[in-house]
C-alpha positions in Angstrom: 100.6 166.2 60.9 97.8 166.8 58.6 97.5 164.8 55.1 99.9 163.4 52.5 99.4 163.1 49.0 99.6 159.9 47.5 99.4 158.3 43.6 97.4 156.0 42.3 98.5 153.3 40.0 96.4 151.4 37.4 97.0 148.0 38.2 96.8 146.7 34.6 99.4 149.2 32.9 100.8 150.5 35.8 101.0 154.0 34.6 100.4 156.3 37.9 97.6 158.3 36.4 95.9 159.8 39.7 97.0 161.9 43.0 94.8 161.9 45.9 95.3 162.9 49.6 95.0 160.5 52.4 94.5 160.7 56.2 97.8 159.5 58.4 95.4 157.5 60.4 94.6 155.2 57.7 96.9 152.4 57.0 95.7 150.3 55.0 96.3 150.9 51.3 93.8 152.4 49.4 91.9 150.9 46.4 89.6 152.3 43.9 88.3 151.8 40.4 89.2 154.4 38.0 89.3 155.6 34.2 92.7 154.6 33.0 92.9 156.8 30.1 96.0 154.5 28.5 94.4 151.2 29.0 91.0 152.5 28.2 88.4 151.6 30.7 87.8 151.6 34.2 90.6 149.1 36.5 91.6 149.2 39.6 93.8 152.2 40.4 96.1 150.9 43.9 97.9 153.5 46.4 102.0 153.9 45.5 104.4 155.0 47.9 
């Protein structure tokens, strides 16, 4: 099967701002802290479908 590419949402804004690849054999959903470039510091980007 091989990876699937997935976007990342700011949390605060919720503007989708990042695209990352993930592994089918994760399932939980990914988390990470990012730049959001329209709120203007770092929040916590979450995994969209």
């Amino acid at each position: 099967m091989g990876v699937k590419k997935v976007a990342l949402a700011c949390s605060v804004c919720a503007s989708r701002n990042y695209m990352v690849t993930k592994k089918p054999e994760r399932m939980e959903r990914l988390e990470v802290k990012k730049y959001c470039p329209f709120c203007g510091h770092h929040t916590l980007h979450r995994e969209t479908m």
